[in-house]
Short mmCIF file of the C-alpha atoms (twelve columns), coordinates in Angstrom:
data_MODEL
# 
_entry.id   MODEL 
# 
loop_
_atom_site.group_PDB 
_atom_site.id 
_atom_site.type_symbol 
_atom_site.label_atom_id 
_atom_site.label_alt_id 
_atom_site.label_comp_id 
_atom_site.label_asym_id 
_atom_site.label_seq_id 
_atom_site.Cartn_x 
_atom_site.Cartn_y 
_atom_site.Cartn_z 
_atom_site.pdbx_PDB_model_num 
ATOM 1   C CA . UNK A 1   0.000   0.000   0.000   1 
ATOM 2   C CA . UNK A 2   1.407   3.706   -0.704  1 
ATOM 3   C CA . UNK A 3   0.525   6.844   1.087   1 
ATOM 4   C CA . UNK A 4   1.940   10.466  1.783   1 
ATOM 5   C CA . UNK A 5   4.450   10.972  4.109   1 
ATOM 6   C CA . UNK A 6   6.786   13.496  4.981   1 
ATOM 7   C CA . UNK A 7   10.172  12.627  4.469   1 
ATOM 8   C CA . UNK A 8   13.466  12.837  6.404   1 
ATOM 9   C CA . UNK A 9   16.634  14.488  5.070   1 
ATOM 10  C CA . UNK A 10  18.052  11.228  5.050   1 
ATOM 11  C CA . UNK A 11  16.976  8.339   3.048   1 
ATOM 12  C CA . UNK A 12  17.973  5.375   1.126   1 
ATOM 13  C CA . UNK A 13  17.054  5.313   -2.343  1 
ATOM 14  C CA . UNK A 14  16.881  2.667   -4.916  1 
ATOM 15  C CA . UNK A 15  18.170  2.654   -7.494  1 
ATOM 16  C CA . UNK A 16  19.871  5.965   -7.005  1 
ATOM 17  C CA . UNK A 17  17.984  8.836   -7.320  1 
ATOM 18  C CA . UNK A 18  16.293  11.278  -5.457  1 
ATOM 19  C CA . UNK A 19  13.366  10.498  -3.217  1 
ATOM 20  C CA . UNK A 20  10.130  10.808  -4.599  1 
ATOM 21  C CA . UNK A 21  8.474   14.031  -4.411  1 
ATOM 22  C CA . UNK A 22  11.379  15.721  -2.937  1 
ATOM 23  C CA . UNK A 23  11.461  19.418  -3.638  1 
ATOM 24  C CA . UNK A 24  14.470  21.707  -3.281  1 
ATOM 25  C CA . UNK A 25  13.410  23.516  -0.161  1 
ATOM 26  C CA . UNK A 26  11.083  23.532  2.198   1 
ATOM 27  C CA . UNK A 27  11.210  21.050  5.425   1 
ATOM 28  C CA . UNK A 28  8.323   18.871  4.672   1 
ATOM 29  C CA . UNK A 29  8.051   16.705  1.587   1 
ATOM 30  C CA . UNK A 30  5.861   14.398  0.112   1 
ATOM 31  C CA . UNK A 31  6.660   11.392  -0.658  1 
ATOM 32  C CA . UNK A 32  4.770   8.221   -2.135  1 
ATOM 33  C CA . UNK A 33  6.137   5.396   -0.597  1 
ATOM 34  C CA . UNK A 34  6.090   1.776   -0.659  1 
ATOM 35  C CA . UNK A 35  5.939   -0.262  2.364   1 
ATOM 36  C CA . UNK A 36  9.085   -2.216  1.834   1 
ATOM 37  C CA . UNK A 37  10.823  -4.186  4.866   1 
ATOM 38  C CA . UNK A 38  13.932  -1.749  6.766   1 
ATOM 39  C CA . UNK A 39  17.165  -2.232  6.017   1 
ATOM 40  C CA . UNK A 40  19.392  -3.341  8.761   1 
ATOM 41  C CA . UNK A 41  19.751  0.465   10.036  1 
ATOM 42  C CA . UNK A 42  16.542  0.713   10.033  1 
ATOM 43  C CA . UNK A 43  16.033  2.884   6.812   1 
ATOM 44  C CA . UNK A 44  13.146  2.263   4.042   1 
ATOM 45  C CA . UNK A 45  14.660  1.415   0.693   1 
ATOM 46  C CA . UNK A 46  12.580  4.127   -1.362  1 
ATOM 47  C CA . UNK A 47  11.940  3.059   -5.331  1 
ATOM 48  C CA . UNK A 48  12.038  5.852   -8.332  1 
ATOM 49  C CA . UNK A 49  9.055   6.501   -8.654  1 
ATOM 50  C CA . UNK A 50  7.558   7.025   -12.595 1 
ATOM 51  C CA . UNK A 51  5.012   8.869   -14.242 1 
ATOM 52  C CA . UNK A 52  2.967   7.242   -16.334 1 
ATOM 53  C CA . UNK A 53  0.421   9.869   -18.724 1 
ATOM 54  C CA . UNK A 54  -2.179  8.644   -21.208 1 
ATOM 55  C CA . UNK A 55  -2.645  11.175  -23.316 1 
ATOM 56  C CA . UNK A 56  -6.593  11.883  -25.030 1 
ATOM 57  C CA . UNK A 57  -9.246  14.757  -24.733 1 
ATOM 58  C CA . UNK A 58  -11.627 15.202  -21.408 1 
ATOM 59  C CA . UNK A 59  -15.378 14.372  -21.554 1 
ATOM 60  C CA . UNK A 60  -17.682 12.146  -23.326 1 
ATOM 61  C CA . UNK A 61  -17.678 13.587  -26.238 1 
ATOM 62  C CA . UNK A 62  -14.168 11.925  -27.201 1 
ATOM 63  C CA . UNK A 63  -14.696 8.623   -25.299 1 
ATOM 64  C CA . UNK A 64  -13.515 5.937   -27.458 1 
ATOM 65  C CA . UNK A 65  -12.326 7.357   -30.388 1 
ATOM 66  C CA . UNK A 66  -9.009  6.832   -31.931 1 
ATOM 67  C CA . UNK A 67  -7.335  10.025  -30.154 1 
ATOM 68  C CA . UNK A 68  -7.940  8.732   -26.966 1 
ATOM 69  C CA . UNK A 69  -6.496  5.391   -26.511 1 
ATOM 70  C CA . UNK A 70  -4.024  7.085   -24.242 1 
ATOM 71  C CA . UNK A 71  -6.610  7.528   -21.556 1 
ATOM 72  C CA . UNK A 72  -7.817  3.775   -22.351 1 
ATOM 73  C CA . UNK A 73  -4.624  2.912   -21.567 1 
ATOM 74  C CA . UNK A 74  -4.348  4.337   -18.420 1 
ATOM 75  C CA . UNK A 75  -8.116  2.962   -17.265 1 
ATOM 76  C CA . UNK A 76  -6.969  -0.080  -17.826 1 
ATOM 77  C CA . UNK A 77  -3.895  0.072   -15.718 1 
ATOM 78  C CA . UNK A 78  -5.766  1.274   -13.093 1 
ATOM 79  C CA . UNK A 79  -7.564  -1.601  -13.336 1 
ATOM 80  C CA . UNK A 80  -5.393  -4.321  -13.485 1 
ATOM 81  C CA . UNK A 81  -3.549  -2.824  -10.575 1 
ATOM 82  C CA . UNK A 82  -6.262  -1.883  -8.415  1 
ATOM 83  C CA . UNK A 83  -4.712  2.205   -8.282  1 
ATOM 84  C CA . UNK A 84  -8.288  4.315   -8.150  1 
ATOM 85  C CA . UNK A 85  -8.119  7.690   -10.605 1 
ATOM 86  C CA . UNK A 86  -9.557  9.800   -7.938  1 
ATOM 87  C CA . UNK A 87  -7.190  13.104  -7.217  1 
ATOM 88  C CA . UNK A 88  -6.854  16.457  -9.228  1 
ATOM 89  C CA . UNK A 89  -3.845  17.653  -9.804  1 
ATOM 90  C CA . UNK A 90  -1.941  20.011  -12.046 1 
ATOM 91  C CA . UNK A 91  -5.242  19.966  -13.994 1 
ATOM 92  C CA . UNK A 92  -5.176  16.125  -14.524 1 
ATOM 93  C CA . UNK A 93  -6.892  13.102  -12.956 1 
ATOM 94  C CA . UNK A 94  -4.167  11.502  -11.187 1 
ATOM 95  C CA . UNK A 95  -4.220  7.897   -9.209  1 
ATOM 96  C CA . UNK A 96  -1.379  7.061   -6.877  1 
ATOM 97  C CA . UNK A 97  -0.274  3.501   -5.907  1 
ATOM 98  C CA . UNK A 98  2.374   0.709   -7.223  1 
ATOM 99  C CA . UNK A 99  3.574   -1.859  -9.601  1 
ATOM 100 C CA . UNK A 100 5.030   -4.415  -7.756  1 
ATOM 101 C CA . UNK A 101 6.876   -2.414  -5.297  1 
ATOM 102 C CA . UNK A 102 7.744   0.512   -7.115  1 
ATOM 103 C CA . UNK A 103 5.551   3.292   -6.679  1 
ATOM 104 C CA . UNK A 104 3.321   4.460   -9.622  1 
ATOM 105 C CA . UNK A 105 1.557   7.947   -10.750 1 
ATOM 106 C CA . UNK A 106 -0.986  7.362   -13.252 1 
ATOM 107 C CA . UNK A 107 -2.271  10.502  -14.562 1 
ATOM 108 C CA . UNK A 108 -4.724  11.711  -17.279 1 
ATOM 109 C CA . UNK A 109 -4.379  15.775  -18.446 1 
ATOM 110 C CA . UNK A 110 -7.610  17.155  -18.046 1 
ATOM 111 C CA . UNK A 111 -6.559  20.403  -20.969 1 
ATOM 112 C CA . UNK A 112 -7.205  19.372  -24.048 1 
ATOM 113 C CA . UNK A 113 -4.514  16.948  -25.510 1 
ATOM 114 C CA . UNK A 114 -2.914  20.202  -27.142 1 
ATOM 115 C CA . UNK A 115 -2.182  20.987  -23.806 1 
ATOM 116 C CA . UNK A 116 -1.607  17.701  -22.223 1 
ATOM 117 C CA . UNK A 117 2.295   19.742  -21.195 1 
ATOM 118 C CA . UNK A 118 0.370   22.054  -18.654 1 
ATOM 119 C CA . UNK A 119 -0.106  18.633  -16.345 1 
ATOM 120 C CA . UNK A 120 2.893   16.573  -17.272 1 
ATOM 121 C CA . UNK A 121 5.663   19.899  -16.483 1 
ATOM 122 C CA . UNK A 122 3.926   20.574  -13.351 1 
ATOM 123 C CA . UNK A 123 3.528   16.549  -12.283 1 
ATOM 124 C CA . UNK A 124 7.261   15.935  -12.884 1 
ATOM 125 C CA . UNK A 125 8.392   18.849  -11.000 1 
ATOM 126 C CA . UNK A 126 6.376   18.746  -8.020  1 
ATOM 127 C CA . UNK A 127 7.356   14.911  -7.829  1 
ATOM 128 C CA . UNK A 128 10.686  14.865  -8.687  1 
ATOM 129 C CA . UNK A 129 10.083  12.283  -11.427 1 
ATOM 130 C CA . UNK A 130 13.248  12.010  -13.918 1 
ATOM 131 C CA . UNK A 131 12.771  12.088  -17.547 1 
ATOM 132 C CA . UNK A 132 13.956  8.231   -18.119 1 
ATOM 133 C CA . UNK A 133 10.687  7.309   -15.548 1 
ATOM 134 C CA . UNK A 134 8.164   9.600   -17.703 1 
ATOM 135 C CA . UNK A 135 6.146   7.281   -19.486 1 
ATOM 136 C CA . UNK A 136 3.867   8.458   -22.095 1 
ATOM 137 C CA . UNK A 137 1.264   6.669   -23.760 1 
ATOM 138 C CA . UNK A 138 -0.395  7.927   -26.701 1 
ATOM 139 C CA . UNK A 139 -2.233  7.046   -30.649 1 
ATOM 140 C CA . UNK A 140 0.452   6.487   -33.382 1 
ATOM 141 C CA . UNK A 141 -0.955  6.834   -36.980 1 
ATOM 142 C CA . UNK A 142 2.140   5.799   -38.261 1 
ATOM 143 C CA . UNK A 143 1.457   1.960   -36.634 1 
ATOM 144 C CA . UNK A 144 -1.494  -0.049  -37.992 1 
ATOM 145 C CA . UNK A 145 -4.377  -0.469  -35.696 1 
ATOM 146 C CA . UNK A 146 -4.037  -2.401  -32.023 1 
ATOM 147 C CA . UNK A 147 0.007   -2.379  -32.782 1 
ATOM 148 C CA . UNK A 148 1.959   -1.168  -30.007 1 
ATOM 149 C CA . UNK A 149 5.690   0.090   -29.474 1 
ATOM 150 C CA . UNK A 150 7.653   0.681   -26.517 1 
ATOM 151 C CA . UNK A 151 10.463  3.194   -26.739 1 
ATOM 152 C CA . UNK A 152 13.094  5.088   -24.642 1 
ATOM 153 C CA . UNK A 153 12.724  7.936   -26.394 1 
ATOM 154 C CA . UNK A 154 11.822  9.760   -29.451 1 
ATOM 155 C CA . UNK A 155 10.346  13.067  -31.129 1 
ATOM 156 C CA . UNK A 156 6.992   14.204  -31.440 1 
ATOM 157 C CA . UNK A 157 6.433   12.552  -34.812 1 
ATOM 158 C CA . UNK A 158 3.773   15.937  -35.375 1 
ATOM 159 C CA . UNK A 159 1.771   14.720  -32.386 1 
ATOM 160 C CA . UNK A 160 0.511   18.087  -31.051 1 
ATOM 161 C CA . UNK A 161 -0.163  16.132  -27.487 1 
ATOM 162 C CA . UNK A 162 3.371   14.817  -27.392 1 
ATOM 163 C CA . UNK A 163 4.999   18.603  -28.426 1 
ATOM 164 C CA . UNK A 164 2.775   20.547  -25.695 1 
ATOM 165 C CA . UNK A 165 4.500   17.679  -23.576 1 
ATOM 166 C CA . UNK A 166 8.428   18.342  -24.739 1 
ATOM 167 C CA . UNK A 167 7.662   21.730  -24.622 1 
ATOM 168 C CA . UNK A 168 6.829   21.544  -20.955 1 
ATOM 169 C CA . UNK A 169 10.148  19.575  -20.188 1 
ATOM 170 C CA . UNK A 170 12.615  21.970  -21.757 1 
ATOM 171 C CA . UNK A 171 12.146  20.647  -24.790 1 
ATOM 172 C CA . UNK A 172 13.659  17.418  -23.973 1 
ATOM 173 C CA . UNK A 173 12.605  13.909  -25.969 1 
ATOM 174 C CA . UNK A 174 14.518  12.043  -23.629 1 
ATOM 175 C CA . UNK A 175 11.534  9.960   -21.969 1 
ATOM 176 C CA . UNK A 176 9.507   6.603   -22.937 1 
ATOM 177 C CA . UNK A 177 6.397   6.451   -24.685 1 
ATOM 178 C CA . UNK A 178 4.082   3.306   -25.553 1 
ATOM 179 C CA . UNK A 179 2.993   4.476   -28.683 1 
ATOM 180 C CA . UNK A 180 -1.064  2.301   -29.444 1 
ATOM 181 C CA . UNK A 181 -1.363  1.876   -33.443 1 
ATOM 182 C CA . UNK A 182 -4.622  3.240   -34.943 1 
ATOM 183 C CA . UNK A 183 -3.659  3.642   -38.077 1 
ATOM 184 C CA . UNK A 184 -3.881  5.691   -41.067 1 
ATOM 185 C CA . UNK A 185 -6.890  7.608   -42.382 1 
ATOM 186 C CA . UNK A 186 -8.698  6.133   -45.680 1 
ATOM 187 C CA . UNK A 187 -8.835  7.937   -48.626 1 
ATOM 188 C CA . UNK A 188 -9.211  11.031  -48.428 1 
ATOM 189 C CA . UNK A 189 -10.507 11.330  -45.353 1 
ATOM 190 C CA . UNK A 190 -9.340  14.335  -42.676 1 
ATOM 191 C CA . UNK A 191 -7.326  13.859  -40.077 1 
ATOM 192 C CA . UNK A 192 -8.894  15.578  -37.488 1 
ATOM 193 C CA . UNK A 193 -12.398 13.428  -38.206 1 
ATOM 194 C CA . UNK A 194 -10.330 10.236  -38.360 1 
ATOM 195 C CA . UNK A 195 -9.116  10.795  -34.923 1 
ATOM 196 C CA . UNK A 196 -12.265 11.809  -33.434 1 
ATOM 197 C CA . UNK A 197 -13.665 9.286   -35.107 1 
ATOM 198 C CA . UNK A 198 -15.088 6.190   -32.807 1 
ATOM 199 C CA . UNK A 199 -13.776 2.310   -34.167 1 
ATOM 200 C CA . UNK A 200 -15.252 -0.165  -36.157 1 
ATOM 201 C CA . UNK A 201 -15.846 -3.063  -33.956 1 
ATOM 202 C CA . UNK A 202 -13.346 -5.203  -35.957 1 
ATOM 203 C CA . UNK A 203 -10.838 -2.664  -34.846 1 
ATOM 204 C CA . UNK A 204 -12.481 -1.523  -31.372 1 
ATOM 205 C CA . UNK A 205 -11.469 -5.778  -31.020 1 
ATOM 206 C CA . UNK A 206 -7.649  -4.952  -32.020 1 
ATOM 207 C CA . UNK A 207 -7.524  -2.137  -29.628 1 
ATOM 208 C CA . UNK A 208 -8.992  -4.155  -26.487 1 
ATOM 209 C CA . UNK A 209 -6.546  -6.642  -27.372 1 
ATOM 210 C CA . UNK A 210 -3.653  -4.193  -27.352 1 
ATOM 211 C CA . UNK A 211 -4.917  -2.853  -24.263 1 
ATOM 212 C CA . UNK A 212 -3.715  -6.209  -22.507 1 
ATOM 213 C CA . UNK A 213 -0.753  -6.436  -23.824 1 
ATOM 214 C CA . UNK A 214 -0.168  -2.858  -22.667 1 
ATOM 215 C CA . UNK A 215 -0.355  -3.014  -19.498 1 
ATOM 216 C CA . UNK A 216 1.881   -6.311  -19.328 1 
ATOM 217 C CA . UNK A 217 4.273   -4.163  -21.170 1 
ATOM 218 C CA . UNK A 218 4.439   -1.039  -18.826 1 
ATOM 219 C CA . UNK A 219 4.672   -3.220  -15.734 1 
ATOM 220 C CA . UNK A 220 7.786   -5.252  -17.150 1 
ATOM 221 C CA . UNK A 221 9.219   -1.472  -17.929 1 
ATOM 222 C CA . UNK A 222 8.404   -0.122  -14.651 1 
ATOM 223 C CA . UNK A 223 9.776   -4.031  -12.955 1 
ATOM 224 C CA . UNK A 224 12.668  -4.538  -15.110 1 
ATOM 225 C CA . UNK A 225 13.854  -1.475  -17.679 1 
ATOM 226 C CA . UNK A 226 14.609  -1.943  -21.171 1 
ATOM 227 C CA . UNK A 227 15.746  -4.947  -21.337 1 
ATOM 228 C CA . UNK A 228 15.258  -8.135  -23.716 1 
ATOM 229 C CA . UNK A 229 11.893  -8.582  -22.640 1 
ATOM 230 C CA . UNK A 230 10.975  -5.279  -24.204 1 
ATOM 231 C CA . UNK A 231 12.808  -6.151  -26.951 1 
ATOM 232 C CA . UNK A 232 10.928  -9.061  -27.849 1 
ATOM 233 C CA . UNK A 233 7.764   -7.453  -27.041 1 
ATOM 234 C CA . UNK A 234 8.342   -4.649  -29.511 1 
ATOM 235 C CA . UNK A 235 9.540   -7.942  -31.969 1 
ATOM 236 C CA . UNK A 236 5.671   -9.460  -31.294 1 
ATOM 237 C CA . UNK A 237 4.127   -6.592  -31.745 1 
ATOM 238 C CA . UNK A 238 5.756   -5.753  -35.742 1 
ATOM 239 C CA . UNK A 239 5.065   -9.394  -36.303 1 
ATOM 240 C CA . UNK A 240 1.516   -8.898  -35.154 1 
ATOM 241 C CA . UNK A 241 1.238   -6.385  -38.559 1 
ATOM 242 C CA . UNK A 242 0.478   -9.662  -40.349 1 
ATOM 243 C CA . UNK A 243 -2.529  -10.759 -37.998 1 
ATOM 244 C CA . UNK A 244 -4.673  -7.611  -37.741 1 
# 
């Protein structure tokens, strides 16, 4: 179980890094803590913490459709590990708990996705998250439908979501993202309709299937790093082109 506490000067951390929510001054702290056995001195071992944002437009209007799978994403996580979306923060619904035993922010901007930065700046700050535990989840065009990829970093790839969010980091691209496949437009369809647009059920199928698989992927990030296991993930999911 997490909760807030207020955190001594002193504390172990693991791996190294600074303790969760930690700001630069001030005496009291807040930290989101797992309750871990103490060392032999008596310490907690404290876990880096991530952030993990889905990315996708407030209301129910835009439940759904293709531009939101990034929320999906995060629902589901919540889910499957029991952390409730109940908190307002930095203008975004945010849910605090743990993966294992690392402690977890789930959080879902509540701006507009063009302004999804204006929660993920503030979130990062006021936790202390570093950029390698930043975990954004959001639609890729460029990926056929219900295909997913796992990365340690990248560029905005004209993803107006994912610039407001580099913008709000200093510009940085140095963080993950699970990118969820919808696919290309057909035709000559817009763009802006095709992402507002809800799925067909063949494809509202592929999505709840990628869904799944999502959240097994994030928890073997947030477990393990980038290691082989998201390398053969991301291998599954290119091979999975020829199924859907």
């Amino acid at each position: 179980m997490l909760h807030a506490i207020s955190v001594p000067k002193t504390c172990i951390l693991y791996p190294r890094s600074r303790c969760f929510g930690q700001r630069n001054r001030g005496s009291t702290r807040l930290s989101v803590r797992a309750s871990l056995p103490e060392t032999n001195d008596g310490f907690k071992v404290e876990y880096t913490p991530w952030l993990v944002v889905g990315l996708g437009n407030p209301g129910n209007k835009y439940h759904g459709t293709r531009h939101n799978v990034g929320f999906e994403m995060i629902d589901q996580i919540s889910r499957a590990e029991g952390i409730a979306l109940n908190t307002i923060q930095s203008k975004a619904l945010v849910g605090i708990g743990a993966i294992g035993e690392v402690p977890i922010l789930l959080a879902k901007p509540q701006a507009y996705m063009n302004f999804s930065g204006e929660s993920v700046g503030p979130l990062a700050a006021y936790y202390q998250v570093p950029l390698r535990h930043i975990l954004l989840i959001y639609d890729e065009m460029s990926l056929p439908n219900g295909v997913l990829r796992l990365q340690p970093k990248g560029g905005h790839g004209h993803h107006n979501g994912v610039k407001s969010v580099m913008g709000h980091l200093d510009g940085s691209r140095e963080f993950p993202r699970l990118c969820i496949g919808i696919g290309n437009p057909p035709g000559t369809m817009d763009m802006k309709a095709f992402l507002l647009q809800k799925f067909s059920p063949v494809e509202r199928n592929q999505i709840d299937e990628a869904l799944e698989q999502g959240v097994e992927a994030v928890r073997s990030l947030v477990l393990s790093g980038f290691n082989h296991q998201i390398k053969r993930f991301n291998l599954g999911q290119k091979y999975k082109i020829y199924k859907v």
